[in-house]
ZAVEXKE-13026 format. One record per atom (N, C-alpha, C, O): residue in three letters; atom name; x, y, z. Coordinates in Angstrom, 1 decimal, m for minus. Atoms other than C-alpha are relative to their C-alpha. Layout:
// residues N
pt code = ALA	site = CA	X = X	Y = Y	Z = Z;
...
//
This chain:
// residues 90
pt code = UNK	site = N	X = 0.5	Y = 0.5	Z = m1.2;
pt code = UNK	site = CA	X = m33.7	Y = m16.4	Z = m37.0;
pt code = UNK	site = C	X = 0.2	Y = m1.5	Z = 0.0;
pt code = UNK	site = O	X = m0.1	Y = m2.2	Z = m1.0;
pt code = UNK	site = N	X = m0.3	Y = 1.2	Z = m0.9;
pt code = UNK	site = CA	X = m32.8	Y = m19.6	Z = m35.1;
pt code = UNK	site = C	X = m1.4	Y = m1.1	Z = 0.0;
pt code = UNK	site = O	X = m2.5	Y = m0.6	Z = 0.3;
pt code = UNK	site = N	X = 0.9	Y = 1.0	Z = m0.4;
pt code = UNK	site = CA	X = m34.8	Y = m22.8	Z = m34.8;
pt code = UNK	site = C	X = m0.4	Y = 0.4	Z = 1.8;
pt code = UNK	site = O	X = m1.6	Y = 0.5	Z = 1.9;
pt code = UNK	site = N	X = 0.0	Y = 0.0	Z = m0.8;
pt code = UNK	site = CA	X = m34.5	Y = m22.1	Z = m31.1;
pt code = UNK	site = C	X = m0.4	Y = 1.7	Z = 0.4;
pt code = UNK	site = O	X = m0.8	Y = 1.9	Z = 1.5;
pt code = UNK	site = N	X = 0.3	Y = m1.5	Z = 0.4;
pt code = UNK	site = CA	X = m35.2	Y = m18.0	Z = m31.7;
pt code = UNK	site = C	X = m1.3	Y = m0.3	Z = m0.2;
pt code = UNK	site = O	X = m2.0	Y = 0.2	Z = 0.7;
pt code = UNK	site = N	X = 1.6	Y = m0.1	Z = 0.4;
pt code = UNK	site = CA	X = m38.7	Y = m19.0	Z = m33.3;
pt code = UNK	site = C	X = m0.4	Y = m0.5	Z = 1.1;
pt code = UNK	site = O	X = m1.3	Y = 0.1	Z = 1.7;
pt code = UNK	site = N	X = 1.1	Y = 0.6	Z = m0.6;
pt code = UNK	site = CA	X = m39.7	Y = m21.8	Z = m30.8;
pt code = UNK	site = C	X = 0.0	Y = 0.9	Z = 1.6;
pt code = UNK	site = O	X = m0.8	Y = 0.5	Z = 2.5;
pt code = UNK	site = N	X = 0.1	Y = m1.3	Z = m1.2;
pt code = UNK	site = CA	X = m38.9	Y = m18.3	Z = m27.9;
pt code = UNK	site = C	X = m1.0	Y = 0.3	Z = m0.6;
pt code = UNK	site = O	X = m2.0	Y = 0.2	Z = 0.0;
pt code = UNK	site = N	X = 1.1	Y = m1.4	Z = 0.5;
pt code = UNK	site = CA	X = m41.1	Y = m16.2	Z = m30.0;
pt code = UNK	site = C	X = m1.0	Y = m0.6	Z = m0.1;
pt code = UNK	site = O	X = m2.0	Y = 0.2	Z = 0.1;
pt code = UNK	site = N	X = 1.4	Y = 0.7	Z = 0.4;
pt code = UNK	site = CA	X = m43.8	Y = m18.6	Z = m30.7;
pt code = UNK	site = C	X = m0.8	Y = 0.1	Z = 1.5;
pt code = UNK	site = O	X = m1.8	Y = 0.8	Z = 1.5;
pt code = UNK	site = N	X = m0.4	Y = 0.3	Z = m0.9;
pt code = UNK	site = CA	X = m43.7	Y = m19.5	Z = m26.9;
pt code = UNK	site = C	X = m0.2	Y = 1.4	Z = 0.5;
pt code = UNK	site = O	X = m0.2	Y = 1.3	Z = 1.7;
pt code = UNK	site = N	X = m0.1	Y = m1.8	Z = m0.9;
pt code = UNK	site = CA	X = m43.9	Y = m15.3	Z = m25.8;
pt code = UNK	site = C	X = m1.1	Y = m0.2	Z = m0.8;
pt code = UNK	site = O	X = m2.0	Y = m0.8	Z = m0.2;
pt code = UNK	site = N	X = 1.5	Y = m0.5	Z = 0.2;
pt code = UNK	site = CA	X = m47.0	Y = m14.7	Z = m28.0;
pt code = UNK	site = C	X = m0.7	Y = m0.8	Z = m0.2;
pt code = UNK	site = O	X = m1.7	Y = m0.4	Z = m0.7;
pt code = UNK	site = N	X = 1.3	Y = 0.8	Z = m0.4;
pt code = UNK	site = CA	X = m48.9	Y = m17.8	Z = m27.6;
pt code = UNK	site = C	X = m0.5	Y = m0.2	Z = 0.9;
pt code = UNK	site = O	X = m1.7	Y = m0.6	Z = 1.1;
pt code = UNK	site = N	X = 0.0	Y = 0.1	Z = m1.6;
pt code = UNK	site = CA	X = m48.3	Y = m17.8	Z = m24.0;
pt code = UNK	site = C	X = 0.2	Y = m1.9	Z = m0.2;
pt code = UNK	site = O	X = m0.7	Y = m2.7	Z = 0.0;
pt code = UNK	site = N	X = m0.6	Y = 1.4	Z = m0.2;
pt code = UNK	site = CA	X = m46.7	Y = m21.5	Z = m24.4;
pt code = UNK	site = C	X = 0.6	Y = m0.1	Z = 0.9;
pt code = UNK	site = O	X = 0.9	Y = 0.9	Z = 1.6;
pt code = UNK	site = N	X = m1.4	Y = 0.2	Z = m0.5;
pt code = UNK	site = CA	X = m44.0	Y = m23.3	Z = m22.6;
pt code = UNK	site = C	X = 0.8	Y = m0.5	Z = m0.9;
pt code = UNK	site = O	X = 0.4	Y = m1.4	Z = m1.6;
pt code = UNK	site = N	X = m0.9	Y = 0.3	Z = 0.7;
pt code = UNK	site = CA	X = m41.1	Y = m23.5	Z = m24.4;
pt code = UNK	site = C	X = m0.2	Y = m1.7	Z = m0.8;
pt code = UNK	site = O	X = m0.5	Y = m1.6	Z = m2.0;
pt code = UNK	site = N	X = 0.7	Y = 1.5	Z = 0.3;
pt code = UNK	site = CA	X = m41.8	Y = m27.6	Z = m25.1;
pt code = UNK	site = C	X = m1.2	Y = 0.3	Z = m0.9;
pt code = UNK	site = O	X = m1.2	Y = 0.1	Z = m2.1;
pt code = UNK	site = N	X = 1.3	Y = 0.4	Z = 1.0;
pt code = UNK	site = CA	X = m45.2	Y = m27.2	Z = m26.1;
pt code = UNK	site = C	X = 0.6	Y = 1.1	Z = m1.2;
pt code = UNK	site = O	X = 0.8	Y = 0.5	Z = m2.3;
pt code = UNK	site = N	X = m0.4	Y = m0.5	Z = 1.3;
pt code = UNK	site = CA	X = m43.9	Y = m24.7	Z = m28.6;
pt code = UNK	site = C	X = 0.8	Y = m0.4	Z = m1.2;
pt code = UNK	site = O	X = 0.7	Y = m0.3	Z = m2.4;
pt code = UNK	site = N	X = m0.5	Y = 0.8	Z = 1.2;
pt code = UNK	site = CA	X = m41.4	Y = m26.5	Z = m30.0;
pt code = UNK	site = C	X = m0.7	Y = m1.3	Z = m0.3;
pt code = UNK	site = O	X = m0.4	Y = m1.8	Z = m1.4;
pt code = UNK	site = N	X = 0.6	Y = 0.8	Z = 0.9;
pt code = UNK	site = CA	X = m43.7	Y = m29.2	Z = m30.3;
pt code = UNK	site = C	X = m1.3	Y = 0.3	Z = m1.1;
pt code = UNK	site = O	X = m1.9	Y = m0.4	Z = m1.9;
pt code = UNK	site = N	X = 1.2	Y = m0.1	Z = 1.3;
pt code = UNK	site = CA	X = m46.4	Y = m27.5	Z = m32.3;
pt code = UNK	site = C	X = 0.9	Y = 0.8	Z = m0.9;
pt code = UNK	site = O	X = 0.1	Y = 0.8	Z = m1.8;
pt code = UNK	site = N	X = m1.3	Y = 0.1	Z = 1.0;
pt code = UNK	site = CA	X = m43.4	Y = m26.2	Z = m34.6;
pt code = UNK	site = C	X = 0.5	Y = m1.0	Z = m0.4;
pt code = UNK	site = O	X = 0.9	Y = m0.9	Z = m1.6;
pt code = UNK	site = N	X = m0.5	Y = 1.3	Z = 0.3;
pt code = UNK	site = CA	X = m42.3	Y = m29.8	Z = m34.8;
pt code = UNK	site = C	X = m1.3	Y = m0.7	Z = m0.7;
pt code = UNK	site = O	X = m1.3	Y = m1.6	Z = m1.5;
pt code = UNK	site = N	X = 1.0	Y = 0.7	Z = 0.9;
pt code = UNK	site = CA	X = m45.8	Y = m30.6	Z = m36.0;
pt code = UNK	site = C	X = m0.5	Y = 0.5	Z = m0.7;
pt code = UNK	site = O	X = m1.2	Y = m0.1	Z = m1.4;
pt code = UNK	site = N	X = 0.4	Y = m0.8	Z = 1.2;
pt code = UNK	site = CA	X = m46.5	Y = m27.9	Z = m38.2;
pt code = UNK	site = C	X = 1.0	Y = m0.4	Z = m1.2;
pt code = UNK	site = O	X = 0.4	Y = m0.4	Z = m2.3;
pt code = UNK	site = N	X = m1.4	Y = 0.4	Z = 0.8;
pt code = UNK	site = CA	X = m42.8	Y = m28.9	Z = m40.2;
pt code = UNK	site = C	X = m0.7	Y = m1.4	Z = m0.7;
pt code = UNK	site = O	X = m1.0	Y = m1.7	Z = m1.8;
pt code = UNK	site = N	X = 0.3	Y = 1.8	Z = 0.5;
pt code = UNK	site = CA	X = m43.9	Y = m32.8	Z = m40.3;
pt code = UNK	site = C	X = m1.3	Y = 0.1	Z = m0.6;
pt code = UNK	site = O	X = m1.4	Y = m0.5	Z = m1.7;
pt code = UNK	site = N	X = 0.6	Y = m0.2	Z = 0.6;
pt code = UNK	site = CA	X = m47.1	Y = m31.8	Z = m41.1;
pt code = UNK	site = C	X = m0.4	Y = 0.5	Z = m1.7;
pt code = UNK	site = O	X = m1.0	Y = m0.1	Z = m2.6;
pt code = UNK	site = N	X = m0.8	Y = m0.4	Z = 1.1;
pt code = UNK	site = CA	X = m46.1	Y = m29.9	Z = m43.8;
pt code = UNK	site = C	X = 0.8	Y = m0.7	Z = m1.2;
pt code = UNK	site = O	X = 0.6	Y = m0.6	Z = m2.4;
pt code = UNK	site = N	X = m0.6	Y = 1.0	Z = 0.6;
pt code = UNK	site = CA	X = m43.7	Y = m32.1	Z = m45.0;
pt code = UNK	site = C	X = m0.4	Y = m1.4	Z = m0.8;
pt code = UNK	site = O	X = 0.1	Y = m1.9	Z = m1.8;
pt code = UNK	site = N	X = 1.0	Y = 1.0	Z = 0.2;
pt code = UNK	site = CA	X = m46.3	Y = m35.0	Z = m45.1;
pt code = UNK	site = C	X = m0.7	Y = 0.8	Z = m1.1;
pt code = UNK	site = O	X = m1.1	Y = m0.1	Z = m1.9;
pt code = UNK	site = N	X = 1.1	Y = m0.4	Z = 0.6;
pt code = UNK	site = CA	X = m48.3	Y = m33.0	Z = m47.1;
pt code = UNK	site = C	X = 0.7	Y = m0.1	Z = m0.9;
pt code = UNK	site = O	X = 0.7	Y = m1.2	Z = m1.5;
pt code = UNK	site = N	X = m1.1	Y = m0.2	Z = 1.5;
pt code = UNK	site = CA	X = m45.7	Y = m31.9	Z = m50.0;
pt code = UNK	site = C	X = 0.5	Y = m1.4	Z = m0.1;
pt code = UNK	site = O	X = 1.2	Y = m1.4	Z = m1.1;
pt code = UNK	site = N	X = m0.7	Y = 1.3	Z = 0.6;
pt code = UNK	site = CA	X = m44.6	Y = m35.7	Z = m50.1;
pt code = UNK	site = C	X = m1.1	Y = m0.8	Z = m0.8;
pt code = UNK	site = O	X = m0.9	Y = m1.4	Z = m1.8;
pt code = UNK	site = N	X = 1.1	Y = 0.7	Z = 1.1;
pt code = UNK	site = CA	X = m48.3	Y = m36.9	Z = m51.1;
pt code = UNK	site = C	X = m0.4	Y = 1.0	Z = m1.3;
pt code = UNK	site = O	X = m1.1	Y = 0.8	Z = m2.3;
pt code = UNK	site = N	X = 0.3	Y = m0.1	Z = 1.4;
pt code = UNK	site = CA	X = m48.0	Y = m34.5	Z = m53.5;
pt code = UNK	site = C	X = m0.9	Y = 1.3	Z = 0.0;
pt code = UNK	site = O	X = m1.3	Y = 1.9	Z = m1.0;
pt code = UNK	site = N	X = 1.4	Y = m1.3	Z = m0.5;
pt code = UNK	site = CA	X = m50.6	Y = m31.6	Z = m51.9;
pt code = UNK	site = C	X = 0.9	Y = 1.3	Z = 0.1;
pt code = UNK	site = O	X = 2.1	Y = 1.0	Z = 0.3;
pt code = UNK	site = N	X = m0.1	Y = m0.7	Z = m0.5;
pt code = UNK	site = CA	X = m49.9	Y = m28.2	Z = m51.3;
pt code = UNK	site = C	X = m0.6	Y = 0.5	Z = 1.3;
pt code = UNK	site = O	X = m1.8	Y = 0.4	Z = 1.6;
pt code = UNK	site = N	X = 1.0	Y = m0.6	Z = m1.0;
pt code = UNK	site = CA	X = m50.4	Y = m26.3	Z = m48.1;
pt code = UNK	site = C	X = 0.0	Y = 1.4	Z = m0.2;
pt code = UNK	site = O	X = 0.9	Y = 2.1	Z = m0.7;
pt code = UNK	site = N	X = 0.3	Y = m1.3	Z = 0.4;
pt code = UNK	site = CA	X = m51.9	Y = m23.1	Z = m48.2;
pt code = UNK	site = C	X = m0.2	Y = 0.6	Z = 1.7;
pt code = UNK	site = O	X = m0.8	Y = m0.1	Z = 2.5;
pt code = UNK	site = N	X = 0.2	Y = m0.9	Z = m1.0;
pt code = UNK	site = CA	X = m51.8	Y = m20.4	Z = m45.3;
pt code = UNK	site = C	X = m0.1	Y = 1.0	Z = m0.9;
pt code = UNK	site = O	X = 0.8	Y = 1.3	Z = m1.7;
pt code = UNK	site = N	X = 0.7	Y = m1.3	Z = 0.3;
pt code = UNK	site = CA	X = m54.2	Y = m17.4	Z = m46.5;
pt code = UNK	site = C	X = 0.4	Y = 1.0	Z = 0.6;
pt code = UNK	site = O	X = 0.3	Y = 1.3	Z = 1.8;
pt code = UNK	site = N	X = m0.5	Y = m1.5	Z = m0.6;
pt code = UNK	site = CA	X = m52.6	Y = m14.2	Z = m46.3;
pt code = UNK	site = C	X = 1.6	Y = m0.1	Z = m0.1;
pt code = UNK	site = O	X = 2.3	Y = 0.8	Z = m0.6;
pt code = UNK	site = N	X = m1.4	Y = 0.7	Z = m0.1;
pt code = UNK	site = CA	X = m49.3	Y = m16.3	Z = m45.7;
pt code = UNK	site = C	X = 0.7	Y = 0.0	Z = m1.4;
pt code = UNK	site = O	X = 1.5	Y = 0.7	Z = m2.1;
pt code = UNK	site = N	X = m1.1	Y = 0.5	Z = 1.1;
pt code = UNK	site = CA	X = m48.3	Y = m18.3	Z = m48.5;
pt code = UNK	site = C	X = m0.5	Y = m1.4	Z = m0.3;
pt code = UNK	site = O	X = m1.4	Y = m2.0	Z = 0.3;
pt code = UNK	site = N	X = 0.2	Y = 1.5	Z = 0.1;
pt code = UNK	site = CA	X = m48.2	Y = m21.5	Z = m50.1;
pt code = UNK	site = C	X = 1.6	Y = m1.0	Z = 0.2;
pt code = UNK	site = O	X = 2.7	Y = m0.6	Z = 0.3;
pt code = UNK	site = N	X = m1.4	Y = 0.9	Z = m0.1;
pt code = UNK	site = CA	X = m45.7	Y = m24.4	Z = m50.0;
pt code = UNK	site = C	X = m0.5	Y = m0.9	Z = m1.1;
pt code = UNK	site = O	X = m1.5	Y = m1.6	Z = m0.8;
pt code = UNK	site = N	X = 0.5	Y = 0.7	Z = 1.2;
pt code = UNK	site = CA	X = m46.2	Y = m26.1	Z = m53.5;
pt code = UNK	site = C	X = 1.3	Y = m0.9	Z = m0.5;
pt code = UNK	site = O	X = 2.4	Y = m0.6	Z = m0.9;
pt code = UNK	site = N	X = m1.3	Y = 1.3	Z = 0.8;
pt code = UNK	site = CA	X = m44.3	Y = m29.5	Z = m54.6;
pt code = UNK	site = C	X = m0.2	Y = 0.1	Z = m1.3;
pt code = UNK	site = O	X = m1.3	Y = 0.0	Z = m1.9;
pt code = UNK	site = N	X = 0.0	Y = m0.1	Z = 1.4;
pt code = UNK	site = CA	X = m42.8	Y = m29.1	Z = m58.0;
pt code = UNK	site = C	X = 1.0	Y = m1.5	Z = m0.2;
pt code = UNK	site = O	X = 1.8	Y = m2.0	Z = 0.7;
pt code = UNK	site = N	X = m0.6	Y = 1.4	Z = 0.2;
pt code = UNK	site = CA	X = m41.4	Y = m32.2	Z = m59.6;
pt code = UNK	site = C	X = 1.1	Y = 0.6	Z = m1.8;
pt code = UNK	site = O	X = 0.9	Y = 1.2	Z = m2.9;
pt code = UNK	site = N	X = m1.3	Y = m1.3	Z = 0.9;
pt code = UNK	site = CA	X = m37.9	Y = m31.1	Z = m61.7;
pt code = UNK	site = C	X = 0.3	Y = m1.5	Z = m0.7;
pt code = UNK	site = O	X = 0.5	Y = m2.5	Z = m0.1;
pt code = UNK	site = N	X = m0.4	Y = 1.0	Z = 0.7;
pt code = UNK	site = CA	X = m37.3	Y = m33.7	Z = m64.5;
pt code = UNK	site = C	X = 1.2	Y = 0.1	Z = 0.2;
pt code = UNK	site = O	X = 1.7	Y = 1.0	Z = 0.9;
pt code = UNK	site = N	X = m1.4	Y = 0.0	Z = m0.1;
pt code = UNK	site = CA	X = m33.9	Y = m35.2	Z = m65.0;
pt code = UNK	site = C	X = 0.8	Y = 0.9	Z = m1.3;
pt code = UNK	site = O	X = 0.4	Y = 1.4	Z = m2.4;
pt code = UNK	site = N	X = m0.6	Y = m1.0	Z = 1.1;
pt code = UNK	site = CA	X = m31.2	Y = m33.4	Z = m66.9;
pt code = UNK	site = C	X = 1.4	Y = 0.1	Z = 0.4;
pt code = UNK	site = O	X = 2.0	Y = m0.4	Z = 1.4;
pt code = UNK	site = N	X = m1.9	Y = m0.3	Z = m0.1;
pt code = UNK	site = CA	X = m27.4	Y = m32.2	Z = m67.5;
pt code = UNK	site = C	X = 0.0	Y = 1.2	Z = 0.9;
pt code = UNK	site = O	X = m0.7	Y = 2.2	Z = 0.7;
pt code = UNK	site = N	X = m0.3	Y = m1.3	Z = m0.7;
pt code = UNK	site = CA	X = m26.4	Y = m29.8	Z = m65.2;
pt code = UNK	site = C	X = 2.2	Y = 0.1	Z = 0.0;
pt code = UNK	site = O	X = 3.0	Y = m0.8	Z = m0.2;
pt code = UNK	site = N	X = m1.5	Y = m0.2	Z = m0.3;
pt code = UNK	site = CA	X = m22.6	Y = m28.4	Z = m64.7;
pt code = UNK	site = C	X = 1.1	Y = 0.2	Z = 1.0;
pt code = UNK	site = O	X = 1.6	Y = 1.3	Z = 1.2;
pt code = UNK	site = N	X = m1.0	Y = m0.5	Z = m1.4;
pt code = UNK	site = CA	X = m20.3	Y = m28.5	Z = m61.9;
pt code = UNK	site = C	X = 0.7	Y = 1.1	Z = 0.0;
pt code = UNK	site = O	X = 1.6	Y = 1.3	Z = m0.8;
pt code = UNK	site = N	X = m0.8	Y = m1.6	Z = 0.6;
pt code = UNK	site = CA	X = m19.4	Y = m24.7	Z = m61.3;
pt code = UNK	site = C	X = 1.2	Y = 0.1	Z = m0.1;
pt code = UNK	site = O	X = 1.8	Y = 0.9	Z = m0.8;
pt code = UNK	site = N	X = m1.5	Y = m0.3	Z = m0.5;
pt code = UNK	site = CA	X = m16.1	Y = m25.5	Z = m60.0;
pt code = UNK	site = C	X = 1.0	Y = m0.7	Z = m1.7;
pt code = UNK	site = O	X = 2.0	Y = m0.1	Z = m2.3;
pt code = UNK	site = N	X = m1.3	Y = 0.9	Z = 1.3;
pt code = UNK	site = CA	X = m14.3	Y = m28.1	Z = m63.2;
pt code = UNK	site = C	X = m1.3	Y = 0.4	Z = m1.3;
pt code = UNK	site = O	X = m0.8	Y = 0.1	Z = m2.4;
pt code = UNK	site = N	X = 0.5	Y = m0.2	Z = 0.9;
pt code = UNK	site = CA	X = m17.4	Y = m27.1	Z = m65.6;
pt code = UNK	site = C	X = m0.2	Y = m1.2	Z = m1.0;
pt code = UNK	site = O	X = m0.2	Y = m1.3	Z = m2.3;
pt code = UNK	site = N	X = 0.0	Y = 1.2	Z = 0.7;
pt code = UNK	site = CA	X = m17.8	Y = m30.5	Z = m66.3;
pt code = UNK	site = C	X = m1.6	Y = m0.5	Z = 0.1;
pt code = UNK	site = O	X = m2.4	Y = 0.1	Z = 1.0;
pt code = UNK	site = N	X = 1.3	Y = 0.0	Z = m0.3;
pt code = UNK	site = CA	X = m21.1	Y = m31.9	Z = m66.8;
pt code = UNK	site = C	X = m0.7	Y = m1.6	Z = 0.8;
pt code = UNK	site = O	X = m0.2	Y = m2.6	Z = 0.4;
pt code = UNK	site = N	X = 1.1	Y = 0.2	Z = m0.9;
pt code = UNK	site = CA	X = m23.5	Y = m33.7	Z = m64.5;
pt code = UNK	site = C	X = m1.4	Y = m0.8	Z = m0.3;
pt code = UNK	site = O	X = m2.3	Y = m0.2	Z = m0.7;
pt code = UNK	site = N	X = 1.7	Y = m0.1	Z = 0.3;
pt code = UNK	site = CA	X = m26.6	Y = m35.8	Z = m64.8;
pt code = UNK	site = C	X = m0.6	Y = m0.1	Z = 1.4;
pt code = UNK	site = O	X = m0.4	Y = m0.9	Z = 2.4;
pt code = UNK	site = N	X = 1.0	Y = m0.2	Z = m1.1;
pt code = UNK	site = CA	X = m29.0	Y = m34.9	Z = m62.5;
pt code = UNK	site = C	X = m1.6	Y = m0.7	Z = 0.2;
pt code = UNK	site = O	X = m2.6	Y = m0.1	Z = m0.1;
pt code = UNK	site = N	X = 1.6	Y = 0.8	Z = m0.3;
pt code = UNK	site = CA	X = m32.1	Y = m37.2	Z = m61.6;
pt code = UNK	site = C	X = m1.1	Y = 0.8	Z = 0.4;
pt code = UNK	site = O	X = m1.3	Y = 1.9	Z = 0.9;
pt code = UNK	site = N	X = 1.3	Y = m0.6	Z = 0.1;
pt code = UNK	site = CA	X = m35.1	Y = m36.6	Z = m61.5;
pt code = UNK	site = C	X = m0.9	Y = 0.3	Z = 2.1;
pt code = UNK	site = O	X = m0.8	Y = m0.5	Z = 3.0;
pt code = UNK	site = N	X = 0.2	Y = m0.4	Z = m1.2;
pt code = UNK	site = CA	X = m36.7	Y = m35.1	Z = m58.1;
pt code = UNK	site = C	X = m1.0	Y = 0.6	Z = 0.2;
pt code = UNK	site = O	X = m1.7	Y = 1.0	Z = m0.7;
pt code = UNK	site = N	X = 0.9	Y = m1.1	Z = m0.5;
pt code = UNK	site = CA	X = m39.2	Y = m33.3	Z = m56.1;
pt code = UNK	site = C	X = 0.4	Y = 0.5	Z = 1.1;
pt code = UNK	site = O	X = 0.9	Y = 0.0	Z = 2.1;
pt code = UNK	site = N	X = m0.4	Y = m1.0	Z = m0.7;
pt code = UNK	site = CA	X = m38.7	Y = m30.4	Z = m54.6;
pt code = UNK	site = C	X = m1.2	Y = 1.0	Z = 0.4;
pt code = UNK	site = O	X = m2.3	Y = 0.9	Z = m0.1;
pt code = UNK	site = N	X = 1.0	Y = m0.9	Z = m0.7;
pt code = UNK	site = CA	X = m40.8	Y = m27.6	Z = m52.7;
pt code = UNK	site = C	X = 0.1	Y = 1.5	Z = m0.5;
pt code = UNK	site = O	X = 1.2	Y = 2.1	Z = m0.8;
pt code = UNK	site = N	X = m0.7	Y = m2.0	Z = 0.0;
pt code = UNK	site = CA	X = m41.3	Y = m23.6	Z = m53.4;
pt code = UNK	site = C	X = m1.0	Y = 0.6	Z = 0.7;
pt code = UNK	site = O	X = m2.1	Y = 0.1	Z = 0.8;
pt code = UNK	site = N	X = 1.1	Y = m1.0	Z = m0.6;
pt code = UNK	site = CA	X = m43.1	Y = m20.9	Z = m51.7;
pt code = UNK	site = C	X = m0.1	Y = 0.9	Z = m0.4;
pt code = UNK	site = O	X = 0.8	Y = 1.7	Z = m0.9;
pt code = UNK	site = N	X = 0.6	Y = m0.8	Z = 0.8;
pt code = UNK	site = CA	X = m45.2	Y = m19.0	Z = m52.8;
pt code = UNK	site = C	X = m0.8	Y = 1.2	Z = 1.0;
pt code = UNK	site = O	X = m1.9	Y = 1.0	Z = 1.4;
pt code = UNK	site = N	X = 0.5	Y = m1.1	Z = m0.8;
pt code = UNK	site = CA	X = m45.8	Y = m15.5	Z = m50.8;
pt code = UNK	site = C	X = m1.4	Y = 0.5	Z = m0.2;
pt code = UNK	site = O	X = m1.8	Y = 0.8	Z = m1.3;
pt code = UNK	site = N	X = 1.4	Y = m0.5	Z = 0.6;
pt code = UNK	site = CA	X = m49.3	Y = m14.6	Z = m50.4;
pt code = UNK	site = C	X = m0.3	Y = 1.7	Z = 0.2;
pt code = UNK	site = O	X = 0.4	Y = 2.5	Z = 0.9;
pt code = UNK	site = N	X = 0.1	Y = m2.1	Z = m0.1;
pt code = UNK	site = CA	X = m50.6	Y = m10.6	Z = m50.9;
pt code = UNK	site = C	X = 0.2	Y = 0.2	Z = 1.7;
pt code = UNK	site = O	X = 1.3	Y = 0.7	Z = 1.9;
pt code = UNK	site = N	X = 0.1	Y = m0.5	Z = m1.2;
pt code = UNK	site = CA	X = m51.1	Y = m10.1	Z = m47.0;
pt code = UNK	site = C	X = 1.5	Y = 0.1	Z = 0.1;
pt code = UNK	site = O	X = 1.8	Y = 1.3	Z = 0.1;
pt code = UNK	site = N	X = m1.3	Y = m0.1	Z = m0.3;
pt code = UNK	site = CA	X = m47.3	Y = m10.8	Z = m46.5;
pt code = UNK	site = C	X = 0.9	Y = 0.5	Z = m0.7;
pt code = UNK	site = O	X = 2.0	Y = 0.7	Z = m0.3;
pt code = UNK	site = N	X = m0.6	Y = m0.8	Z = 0.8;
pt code = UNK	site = CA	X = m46.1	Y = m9.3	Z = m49.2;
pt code = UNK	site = C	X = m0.4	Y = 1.5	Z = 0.1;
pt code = UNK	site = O	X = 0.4	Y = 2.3	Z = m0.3;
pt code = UNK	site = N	X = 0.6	Y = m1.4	Z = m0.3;
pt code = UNK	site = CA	X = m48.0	Y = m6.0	Z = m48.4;
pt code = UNK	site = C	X = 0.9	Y = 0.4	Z = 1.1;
pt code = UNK	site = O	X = 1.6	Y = 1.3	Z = 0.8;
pt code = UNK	site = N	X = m0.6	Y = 0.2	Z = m1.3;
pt code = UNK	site = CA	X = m46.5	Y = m6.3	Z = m44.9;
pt code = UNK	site = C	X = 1.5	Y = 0.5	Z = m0.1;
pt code = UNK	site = O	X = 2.0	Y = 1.3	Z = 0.7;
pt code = UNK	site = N	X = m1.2	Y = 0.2	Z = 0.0;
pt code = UNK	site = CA	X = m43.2	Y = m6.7	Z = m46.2;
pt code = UNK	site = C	X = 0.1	Y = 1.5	Z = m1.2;
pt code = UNK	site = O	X = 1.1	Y = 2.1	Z = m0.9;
pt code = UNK	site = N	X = m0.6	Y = m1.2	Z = 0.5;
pt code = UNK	site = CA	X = m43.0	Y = m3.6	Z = m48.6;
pt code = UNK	site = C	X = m1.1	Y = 1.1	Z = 0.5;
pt code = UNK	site = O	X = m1.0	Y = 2.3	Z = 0.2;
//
């Protein structure tokens, strides 16, 4: 699904207009985003989480010449499926 696919569907079952939809999708994102940069998780019950993990630096390999790589140090995001959506889904 499409950036422009979700802010339809959001937009048909919220009874939105197209606009306000993509802007409460544009503020749930930045929101979101904001959150995982201080360092917070967000949690949607039932949902899921969005948890910042922080990946030390290290050697990694370029697949293509198998040469090696250092890779700095970073933070990055993962999600974490909660039971409701996982139920749902199998």
């Amino acid at each position: 699904m499409t950036k422009a696919e979700l802010v339809a569907e959001i937009a048909e079952r919220a009874g939105l207009s197209r606009p306000q939809a993509r802007d409460a999708l544009e503020a749930f994102v930045a929101t979101v985003t904001a959150s995982l940069k201080m360092g917070k998780q967000v949690r949607l019950v039932g949902f899921g989480s969005f948890v910042p993990v922080r990946r030390a630096a290290g050697v990694s390999r370029n697949p293509k010449t198998g040469a090696k790589v250092n890779r700095a140090a970073a933070t990055t995001a993962r999600f974490r499926i909660g039971e409701t959506l996982k139920n749902a889904l199998n």
